[in-house]
TORMI-613915 format. One line per 2 residues: number of its first residue (from 1); their letters; for each residue x, y, z of N, C-alpha, C. Coordinates in pm, 1 decimal, always signed. Atoms other than C-alpha are relative to their C-alpha. Example, Ala and Ser with C-alpha at 12.3 -4.5 7.8 and 13.67 -1.06 7.14 Angstrom:
BEGIN
1 = AS = +89.0 -119.0 +0.0 +1230.0 -450.0 +780.0 +90.0 +120.0 +0.0 | -82.0 -119.0 -6.0 +1367.0 -106.0 +714.0 -77.0 +109.0 +73.0
// end
This chain:
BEGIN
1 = XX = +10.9 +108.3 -97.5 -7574.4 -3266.9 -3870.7 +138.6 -58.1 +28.6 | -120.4 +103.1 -40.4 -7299.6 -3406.0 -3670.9 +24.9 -136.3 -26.7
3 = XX = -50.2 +111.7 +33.5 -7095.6 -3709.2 -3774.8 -7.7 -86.0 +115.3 | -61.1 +113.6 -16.0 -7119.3 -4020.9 -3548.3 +74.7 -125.9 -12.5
5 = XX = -88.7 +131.6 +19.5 -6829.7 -4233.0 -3494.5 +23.0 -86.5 +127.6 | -6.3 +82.2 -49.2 -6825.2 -4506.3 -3293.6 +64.9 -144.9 -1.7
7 = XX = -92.7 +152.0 +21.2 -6554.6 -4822.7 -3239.6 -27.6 -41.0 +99.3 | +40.9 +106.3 -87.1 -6599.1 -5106.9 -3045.2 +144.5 -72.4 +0.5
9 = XX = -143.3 +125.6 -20.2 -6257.8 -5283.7 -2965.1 +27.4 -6.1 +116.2 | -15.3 +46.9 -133.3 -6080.6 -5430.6 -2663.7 +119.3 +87.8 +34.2
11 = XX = -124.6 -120.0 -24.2 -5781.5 -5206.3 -2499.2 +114.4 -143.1 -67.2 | -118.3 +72.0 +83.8 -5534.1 -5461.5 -2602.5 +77.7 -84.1 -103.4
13 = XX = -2.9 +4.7 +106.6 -5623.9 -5563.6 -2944.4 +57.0 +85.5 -96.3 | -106.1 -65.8 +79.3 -5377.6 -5489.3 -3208.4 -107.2 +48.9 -93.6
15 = XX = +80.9 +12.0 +164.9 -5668.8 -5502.2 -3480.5 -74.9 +133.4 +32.0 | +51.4 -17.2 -30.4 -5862.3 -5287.3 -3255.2 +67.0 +173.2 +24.1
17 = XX = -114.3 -96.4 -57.5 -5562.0 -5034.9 -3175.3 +12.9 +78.6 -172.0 | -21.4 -12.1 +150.4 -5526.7 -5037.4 -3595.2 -142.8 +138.4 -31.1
19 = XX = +135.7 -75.4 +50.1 -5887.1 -4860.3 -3645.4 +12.7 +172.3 +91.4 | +2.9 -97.6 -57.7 -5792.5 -4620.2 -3342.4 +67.7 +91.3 -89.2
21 = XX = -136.2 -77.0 +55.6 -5448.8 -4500.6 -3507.6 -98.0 +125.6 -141.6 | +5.7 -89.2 +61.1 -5597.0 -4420.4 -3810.9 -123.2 +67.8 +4.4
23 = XX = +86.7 -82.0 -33.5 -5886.5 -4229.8 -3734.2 +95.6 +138.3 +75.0 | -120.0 -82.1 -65.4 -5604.2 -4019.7 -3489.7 +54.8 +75.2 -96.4
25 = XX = -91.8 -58.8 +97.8 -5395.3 -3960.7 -3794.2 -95.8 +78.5 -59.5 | +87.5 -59.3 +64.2 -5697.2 -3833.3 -3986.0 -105.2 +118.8 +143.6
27 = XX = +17.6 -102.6 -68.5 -5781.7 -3607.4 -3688.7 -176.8 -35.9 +26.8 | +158.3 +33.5 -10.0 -6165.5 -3774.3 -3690.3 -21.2 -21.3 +151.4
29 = XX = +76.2 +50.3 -134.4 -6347.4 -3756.3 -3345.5 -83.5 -106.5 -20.3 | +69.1 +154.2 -38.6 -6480.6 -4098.3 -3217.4 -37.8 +19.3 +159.3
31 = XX = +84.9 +52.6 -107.0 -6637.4 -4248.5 -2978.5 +32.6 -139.0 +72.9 | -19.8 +136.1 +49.1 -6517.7 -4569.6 -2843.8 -19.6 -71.8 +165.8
33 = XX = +46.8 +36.3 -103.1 -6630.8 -4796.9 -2626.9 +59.0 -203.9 +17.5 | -112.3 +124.2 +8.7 -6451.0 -5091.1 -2483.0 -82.1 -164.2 +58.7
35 = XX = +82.4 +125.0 -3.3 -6614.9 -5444.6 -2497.3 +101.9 -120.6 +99.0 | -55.7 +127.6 -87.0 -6574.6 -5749.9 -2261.1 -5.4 -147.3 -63.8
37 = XX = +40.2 +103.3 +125.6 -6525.6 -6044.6 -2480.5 -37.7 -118.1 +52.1 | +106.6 +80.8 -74.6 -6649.7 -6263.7 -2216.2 -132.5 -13.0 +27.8
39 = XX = +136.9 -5.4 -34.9 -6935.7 -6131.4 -2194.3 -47.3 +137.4 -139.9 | -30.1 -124.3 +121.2 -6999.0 -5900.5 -2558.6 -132.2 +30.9 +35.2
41 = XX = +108.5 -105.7 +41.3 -7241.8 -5640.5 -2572.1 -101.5 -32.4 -66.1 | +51.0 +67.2 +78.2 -7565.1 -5673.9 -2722.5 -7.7 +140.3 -119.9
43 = XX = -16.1 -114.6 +90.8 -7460.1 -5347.6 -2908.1 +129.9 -72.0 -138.9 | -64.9 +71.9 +104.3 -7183.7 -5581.7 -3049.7 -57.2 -100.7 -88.3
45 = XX = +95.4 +60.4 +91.8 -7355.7 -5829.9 -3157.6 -104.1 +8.1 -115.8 | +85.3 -29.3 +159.0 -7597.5 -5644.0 -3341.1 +76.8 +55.9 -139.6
47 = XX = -11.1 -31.4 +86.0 -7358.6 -5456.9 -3528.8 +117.2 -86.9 -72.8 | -80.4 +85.4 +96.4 -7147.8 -5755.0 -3605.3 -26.3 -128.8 +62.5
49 = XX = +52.4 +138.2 -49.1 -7382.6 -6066.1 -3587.6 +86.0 -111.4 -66.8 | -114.0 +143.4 +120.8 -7129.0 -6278.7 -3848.8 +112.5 -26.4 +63.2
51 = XX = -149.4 -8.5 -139.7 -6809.6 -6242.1 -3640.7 -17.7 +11.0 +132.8 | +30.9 +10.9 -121.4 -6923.8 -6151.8 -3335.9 +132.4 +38.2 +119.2
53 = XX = -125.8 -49.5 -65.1 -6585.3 -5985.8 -3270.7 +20.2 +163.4 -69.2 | -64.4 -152.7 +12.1 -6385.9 -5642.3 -3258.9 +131.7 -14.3 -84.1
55 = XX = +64.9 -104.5 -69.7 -6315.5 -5420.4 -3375.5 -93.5 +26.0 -109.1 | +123.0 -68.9 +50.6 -6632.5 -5214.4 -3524.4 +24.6 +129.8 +12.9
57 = XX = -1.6 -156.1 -18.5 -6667.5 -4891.1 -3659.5 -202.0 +36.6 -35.2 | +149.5 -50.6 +14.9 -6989.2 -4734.0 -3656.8 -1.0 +130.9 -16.3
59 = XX = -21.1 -145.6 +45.6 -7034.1 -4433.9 -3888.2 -127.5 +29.6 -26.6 | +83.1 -28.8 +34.9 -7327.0 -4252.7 -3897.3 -134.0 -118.8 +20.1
61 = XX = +99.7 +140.0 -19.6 -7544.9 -4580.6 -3758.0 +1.9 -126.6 -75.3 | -50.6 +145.4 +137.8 -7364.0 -4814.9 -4070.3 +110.0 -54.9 +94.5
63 = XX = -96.3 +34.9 -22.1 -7185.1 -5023.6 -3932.9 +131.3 -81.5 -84.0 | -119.6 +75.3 +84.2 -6802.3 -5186.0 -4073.0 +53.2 -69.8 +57.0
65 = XX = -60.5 +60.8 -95.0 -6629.2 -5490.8 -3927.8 +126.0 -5.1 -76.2 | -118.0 -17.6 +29.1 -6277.7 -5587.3 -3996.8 +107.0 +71.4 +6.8
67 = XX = -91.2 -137.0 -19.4 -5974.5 -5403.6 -3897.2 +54.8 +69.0 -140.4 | -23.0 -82.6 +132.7 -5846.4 -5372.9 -4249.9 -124.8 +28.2 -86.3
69 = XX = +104.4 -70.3 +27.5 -6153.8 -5318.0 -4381.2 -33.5 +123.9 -24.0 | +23.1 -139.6 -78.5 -6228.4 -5029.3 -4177.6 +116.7 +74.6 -65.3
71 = XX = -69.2 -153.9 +36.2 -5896.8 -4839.8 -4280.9 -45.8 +28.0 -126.5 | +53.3 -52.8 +184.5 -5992.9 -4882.0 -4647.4 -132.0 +86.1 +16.8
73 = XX = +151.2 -94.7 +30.9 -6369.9 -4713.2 -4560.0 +93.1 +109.7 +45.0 | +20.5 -148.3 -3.0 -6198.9 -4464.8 -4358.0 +105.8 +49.1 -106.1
75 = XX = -60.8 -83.8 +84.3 -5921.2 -4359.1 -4608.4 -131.4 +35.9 -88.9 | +95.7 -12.0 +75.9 -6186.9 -4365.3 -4827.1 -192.3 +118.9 +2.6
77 = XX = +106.5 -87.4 -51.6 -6437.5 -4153.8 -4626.0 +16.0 +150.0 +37.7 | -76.3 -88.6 -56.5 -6200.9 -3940.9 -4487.8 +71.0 +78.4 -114.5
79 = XX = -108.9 +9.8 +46.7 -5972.1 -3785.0 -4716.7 +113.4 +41.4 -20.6 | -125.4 -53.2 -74.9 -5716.0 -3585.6 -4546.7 +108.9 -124.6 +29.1
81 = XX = -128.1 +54.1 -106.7 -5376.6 -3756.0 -4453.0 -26.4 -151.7 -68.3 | +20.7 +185.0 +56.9 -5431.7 -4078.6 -4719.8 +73.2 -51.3 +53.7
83 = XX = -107.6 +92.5 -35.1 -5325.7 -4365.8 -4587.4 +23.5 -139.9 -79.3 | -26.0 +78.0 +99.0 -5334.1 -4557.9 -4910.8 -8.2 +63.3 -118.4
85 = XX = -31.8 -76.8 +119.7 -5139.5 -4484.9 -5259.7 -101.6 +1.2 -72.4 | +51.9 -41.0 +101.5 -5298.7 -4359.1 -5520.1 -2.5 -86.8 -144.2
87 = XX = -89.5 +86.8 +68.0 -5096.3 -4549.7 -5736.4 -113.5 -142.6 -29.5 | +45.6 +105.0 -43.2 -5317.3 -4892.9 -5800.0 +50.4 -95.2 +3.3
89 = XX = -66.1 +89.2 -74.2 -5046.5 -5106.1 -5771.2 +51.6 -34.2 +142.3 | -58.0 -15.0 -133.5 -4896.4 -4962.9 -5477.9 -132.3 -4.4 +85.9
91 = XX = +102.9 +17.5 -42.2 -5254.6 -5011.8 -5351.2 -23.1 -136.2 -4.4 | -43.9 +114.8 -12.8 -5222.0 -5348.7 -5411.9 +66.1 -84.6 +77.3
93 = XX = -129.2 +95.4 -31.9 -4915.0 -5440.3 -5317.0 -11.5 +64.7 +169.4 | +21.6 +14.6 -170.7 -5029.3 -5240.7 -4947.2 -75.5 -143.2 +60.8
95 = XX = +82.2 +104.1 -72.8 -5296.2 -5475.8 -4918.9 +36.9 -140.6 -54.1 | -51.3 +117.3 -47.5 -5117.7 -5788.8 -5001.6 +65.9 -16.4 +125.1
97 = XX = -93.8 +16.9 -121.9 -4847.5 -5718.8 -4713.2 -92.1 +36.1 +66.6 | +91.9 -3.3 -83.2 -5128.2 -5622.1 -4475.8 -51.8 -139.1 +25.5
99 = XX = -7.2 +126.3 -27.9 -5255.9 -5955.2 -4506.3 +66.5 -89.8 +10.8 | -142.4 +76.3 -15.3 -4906.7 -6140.6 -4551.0 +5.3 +59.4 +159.2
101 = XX = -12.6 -4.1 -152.0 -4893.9 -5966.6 -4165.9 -97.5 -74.5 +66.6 | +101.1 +39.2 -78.5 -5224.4 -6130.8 -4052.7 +10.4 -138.2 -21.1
103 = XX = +28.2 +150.5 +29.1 -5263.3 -6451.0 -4216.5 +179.8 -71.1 +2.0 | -159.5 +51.3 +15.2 -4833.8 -6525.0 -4195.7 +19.3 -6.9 +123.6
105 = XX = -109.7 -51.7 -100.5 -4671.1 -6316.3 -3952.9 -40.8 -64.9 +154.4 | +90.3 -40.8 -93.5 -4908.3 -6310.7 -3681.9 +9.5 -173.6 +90.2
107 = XX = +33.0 +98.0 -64.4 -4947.6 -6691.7 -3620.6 +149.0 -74.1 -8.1 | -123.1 +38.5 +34.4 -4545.6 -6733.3 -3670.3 +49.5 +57.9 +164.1
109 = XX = -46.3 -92.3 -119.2 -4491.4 -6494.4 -3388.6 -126.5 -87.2 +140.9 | +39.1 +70.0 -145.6 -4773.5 -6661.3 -3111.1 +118.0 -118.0 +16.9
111 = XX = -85.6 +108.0 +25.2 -4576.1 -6998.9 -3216.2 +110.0 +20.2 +63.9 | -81.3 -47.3 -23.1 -4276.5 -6827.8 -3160.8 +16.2 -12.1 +137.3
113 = XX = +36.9 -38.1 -93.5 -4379.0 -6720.4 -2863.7 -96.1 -93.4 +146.0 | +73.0 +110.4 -72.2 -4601.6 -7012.5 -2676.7 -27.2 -85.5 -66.3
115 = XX = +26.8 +126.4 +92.7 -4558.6 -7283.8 -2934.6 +8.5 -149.2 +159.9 | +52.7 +91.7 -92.4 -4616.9 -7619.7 -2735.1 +151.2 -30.3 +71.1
117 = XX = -168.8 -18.3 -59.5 -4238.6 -7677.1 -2665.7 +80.1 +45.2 -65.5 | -64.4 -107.6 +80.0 -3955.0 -7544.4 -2736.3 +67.0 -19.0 -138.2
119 = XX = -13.2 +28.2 +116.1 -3886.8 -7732.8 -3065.2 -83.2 +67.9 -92.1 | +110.5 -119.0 +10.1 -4210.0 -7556.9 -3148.4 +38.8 +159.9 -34.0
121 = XX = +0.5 -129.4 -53.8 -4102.4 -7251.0 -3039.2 +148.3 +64.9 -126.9 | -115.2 -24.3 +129.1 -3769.0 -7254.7 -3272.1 -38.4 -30.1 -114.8
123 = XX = +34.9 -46.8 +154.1 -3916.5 -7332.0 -3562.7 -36.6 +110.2 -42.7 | +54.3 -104.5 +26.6 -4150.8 -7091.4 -3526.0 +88.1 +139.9 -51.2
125 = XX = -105.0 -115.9 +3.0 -3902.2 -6825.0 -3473.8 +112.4 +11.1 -171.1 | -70.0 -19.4 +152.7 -3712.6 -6960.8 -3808.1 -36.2 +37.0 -99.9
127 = XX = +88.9 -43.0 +118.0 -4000.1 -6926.2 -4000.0 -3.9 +189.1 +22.7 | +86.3 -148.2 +14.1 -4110.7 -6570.9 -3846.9 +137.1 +88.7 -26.8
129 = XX = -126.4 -96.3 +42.0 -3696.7 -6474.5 -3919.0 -34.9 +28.6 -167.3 | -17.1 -3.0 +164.2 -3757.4 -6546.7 -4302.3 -140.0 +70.9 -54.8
131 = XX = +55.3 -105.1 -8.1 -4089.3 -6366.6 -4293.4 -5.5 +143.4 +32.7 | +5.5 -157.2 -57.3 -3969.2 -6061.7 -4122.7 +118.8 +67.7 -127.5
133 = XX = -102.5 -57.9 +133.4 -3686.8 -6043.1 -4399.3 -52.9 +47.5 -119.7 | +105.2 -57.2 +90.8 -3969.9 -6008.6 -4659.0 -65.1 +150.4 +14.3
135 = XX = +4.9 -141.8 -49.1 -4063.7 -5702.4 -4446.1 +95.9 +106.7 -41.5 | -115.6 -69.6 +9.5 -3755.4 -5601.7 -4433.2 +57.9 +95.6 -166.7
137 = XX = +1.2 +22.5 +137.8 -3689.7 -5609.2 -4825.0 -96.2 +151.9 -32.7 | +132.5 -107.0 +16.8 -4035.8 -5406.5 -4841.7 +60.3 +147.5 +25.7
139 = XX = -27.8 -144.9 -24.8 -3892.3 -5099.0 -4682.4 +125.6 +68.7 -98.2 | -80.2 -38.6 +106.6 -3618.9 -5049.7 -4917.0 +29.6 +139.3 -4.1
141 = XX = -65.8 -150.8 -27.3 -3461.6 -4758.5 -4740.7 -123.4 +114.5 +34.7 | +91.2 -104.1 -3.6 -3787.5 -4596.5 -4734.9 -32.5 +51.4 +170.7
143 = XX = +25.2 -26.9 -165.6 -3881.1 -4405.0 -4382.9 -156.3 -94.0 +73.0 | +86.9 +111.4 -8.3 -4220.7 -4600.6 -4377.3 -2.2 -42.7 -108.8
145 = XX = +26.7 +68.4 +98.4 -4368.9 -4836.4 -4552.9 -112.3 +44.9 -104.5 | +54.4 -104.2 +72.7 -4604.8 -4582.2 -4681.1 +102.6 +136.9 -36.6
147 = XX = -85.2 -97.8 +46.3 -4319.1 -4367.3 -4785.6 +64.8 +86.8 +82.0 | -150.0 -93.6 -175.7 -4197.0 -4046.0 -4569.9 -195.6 +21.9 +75.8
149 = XX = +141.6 +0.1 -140.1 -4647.8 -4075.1 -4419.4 +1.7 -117.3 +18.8 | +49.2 +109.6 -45.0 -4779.8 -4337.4 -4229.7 -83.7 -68.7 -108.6
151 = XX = +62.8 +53.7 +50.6 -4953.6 -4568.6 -4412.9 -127.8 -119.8 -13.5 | +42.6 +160.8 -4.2 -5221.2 -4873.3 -4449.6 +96.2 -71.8 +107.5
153 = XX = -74.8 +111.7 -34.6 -4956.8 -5105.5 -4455.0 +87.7 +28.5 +155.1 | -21.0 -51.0 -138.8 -4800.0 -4939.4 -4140.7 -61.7 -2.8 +148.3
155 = XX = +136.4 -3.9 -123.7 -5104.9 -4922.4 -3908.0 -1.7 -179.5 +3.4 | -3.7 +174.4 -4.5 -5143.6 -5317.2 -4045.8 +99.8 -74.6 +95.2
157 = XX = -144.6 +55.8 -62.4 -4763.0 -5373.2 -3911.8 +5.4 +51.0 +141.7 | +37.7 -56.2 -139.7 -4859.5 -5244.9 -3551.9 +46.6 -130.2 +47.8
159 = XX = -66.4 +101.9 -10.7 -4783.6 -5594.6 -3528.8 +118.9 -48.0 +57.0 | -150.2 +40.5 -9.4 -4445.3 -5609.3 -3565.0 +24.8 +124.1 +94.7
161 = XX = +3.5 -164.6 -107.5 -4408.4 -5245.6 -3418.3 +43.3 -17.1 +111.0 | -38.4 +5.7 -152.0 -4497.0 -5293.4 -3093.6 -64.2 -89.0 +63.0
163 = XX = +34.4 +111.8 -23.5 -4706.3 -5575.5 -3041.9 +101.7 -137.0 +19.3 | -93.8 +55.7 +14.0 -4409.7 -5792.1 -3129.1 +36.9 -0.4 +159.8
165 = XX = -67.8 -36.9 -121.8 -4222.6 -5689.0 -2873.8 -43.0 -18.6 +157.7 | +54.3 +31.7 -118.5 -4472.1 -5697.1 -2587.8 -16.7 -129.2 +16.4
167 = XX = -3.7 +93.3 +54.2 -4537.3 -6043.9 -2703.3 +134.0 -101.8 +57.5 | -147.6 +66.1 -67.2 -4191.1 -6150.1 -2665.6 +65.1 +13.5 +139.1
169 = XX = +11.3 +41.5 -111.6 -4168.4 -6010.0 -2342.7 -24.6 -45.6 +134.5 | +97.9 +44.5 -77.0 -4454.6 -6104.7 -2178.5 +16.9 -206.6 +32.1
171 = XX = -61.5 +101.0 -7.6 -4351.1 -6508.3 -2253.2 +173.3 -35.9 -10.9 | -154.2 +59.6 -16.2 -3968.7 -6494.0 -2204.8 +61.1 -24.3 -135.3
173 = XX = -80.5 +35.4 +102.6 -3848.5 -6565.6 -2529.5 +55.0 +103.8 -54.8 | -166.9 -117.7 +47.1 -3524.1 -6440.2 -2718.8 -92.4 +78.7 -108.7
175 = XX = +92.2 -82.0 +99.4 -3596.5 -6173.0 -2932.8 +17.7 -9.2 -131.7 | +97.7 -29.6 +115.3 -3755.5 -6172.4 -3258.0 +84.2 +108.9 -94.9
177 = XX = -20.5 -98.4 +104.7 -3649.5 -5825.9 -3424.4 +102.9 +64.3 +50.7 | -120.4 -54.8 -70.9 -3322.1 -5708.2 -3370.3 +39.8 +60.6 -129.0
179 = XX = -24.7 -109.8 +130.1 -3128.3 -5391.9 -3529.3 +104.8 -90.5 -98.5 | -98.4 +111.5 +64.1 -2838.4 -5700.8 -3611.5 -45.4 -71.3 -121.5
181 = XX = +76.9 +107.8 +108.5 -3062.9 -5902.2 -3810.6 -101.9 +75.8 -111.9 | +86.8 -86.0 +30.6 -3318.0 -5623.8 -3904.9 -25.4 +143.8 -35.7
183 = XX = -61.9 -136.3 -3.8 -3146.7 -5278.5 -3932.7 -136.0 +83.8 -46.6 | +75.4 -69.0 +27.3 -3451.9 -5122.2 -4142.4 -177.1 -27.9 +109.9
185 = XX = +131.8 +30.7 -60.1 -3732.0 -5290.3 -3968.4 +7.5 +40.7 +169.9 | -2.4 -41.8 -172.0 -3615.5 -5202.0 -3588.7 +10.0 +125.1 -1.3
187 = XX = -10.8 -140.7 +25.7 -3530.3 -4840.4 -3724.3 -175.3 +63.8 +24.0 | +134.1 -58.3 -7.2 -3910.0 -4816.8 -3865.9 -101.4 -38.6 +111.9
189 = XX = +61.7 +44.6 -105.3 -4038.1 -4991.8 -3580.8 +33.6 +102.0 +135.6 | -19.9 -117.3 -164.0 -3894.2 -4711.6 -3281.2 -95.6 +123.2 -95.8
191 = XX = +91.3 -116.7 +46.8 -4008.4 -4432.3 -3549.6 -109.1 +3.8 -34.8 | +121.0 -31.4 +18.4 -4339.3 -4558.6 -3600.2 -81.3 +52.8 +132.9
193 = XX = +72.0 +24.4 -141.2 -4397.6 -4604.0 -3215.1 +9.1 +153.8 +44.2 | -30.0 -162.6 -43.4 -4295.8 -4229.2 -3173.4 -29.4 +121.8 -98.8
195 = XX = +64.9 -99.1 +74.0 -4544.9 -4052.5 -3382.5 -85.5 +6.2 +78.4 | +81.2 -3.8 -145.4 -4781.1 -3927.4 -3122.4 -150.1 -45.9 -30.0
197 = XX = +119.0 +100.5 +7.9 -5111.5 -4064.0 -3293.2 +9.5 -86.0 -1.1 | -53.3 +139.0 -79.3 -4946.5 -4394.2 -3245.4 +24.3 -15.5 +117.7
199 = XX = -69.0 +22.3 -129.9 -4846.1 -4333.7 -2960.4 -100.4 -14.8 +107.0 | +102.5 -62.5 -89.9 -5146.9 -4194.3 -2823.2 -98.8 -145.2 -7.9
201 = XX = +101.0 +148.4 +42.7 -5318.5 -4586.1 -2949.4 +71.5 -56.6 +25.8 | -13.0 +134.8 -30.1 -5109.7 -4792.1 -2816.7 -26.4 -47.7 +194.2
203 = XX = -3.4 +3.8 -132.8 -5203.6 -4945.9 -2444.8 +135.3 -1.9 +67.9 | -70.5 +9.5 -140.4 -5015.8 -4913.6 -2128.2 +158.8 -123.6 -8.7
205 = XX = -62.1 +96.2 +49.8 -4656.0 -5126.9 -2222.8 -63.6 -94.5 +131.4 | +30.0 +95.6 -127.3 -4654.6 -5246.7 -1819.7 -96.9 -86.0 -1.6
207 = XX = +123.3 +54.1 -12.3 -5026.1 -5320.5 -1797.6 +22.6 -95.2 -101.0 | +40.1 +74.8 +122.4 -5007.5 -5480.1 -2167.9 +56.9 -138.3 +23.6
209 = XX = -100.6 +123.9 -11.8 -4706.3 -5705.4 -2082.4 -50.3 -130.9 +128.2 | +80.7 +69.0 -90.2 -4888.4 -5824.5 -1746.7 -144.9 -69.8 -63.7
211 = XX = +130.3 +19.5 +48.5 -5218.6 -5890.6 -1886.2 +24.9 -85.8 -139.0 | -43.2 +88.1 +133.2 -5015.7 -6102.5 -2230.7 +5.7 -125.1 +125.3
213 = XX = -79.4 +133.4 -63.4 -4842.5 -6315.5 -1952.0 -97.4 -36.4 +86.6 | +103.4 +38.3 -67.8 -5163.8 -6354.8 -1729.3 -59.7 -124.4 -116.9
215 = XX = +71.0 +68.8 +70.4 -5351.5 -6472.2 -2021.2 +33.1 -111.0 -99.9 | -58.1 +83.7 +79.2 -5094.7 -6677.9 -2203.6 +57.1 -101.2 +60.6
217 = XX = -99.9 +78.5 -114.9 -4947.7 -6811.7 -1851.4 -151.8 -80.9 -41.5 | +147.5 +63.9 -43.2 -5357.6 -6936.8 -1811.5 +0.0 -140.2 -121.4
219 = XX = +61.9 +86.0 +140.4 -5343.9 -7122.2 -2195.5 +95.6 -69.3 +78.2 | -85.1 +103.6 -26.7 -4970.6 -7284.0 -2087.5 -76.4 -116.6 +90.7
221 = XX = -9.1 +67.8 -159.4 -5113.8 -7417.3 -1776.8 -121.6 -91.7 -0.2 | +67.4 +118.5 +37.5 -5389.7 -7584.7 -1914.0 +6.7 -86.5 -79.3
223 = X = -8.3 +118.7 +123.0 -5263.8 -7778.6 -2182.2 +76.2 -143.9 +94.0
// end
């Protein structure tokens, strides 16, 4: 019997982009179907009545929510092309920095990026410098942050990658990750973006950058 796989995410969700990649890397056929978060599915809903958000994998009619989540089932399901050590520290210490990107980085960089003014906007940026140096640190010469493969923590950092970047120049602001300030992290950041199952998951830059500044011009303009 054939495997169904099925994701549910939005085209320009990073979290959503995360579940694509590694499925790609692991060579798994999917299925994926792209939700309107204005108006969600009642296919979403059922298979993620607690959140009520993307993305969703749906294996075999089980469904999994959470983007990190999901890579842990699929390394775990899958098990070609691990994308988490073996090691149980270094299994660890992926999934601390995976979340140090979500619950830190993530809300350092909107700030950054559309904090309320621009006092706002420089802090932010001071904080998300002394967070990205922690990154930085992390790679410790290594080619990723999963070693010389992609990794977890890699797919997690999609983030910084290339999200970052669109991010920054979708609202005008100075940039964020530079090779001056960042030498290892702007290195692994061009060579992650140019592995072609990354490549092949990330949206449209143009479209992405239009569609940040549509929807971020819309928040400015009502506050």
């Amino acid at each position: 019997m054939a495997e169904e796989v099925l994701v549910f995410g939005q085209w320009s969700s990073a979290y959503g982009r995360r579940v694509e990649m590694a499925l790609k890397l692991k060579g798994i056929e999917y299925k994926y179907i792209e939700e309107d978060l204005t108006n969600k599915s009642p296919s979403l809903l059922k298979y993620n009545p607690v959140h009520k958000k993307i993305p969703v994998l749906v294996h075999n009619g089980k469904p999994v929510a959470e983007s990190l989540v999901i890579l842990e089932y699929i390394d775990e399901t899958w098990k070609n092309h691990p994308i988490l050590p073996k090691d149980p520290y270094e299994r660890a210490n992926a999934r601390f920095w995976a979340k140090f990107i979500d619950e830190k980085c993530l809300p350092a960089i909107l700030k950054a990026c559309w904090g309320e003014d621009q006092k706002e906007r420089e802090k932010a940026a001071e904080e998300l410098s002394k967070l990205l140096q922690f990154l930085e640190n992390e790679l410790k010469g290594k080619r990723y942050f999963g070693g010389e493969t992609i990794g977890l923590l890699d797919i997690a950092a999609n983030m910084i990658g290339y999200w970052l970047g669109v991010l920054v120049e979708a609202s005008g602001a100075s940039e964020l990750l530079t090779r001056e300030k960042f030498p290892k992290l702007f290195n692994w950041a061009n060579e992650f973006v140019s592995v072609s199952a990354i490549k092949e998951s990330l949206p449209p830059r143009d479209k992405h950058v239009a569609y940040m500044r549509k929807r971020f011009g819309m928040v400015n303009a009502s506050k």
